[in-house]
N, C-alpha and C positions, 0 to 999 in steps of 0.2 A: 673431735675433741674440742675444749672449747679454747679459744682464743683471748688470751689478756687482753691484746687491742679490744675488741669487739665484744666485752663483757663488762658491765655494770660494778660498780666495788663493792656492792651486795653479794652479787655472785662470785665475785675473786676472794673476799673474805668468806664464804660460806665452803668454795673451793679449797681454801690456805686448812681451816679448818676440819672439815674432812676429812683431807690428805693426815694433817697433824693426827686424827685420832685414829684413821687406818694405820700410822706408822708406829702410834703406842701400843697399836693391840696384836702387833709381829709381820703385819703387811709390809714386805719393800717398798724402801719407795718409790721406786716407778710403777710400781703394782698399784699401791694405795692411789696415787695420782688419779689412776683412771679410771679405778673406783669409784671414785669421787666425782670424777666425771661424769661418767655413766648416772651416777644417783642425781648429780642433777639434771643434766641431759633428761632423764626420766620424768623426773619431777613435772621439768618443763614441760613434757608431752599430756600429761597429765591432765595441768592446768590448763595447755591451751584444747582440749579435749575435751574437760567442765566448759568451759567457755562456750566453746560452739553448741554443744547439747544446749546447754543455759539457752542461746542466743536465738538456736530453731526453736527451744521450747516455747518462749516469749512470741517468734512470728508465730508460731501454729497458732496461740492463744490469743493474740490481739491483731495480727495482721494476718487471718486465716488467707485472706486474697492473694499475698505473696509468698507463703509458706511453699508452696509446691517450686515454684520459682527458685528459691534457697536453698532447698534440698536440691531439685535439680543441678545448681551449680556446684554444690558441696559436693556430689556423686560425681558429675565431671571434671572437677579437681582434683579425686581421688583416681578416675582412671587417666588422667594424663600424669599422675602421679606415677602411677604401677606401669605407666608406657616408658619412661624414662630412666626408670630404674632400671628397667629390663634390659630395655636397649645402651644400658652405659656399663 
């Protein structure tokens, strides 16, 4: 869930908002909350998901020399990724 400490007032209004319209359209609101969550939480994986494609596409394209390099750690970040989840 996301954190009001640790969230931007973009996001706590986009959050406040959300919540507000899940709760006019018959959502609880503890329900609508995490709803709204969730949509951003999403959102966020999203964007940082265009990102990184964007970011390998770019090295493949102009920095062909380091591209394999990038990908290599992007693939090893993903399996230390799926080890830790495992194991927690």
């Amino acid at each position: 869930m996301i954190s009001e400490q640790n969230t931007d007032p973009v996001k706590q209004q986009a959050l406040a908002a959300l919540t507000a319209t899940f709760i006019t359209q018959g959502h609880p609101p503890e329900y609508a909350a995490h709803i709204a969550t969730a949509a951003i939480f999403q959102t966020d994986l999203d964007l940082r998901n265009a990102q990184l494609a964007r970011l390998l596409a770019w090295l493949k394209q102009e920095h062909s020399d380091i591209y394999p390099i990038a990908l290599a750690q992007v693939e090893q970040t993903r399996e230390e990724f799926e080890r830790r989840v495992q194991t927690d």
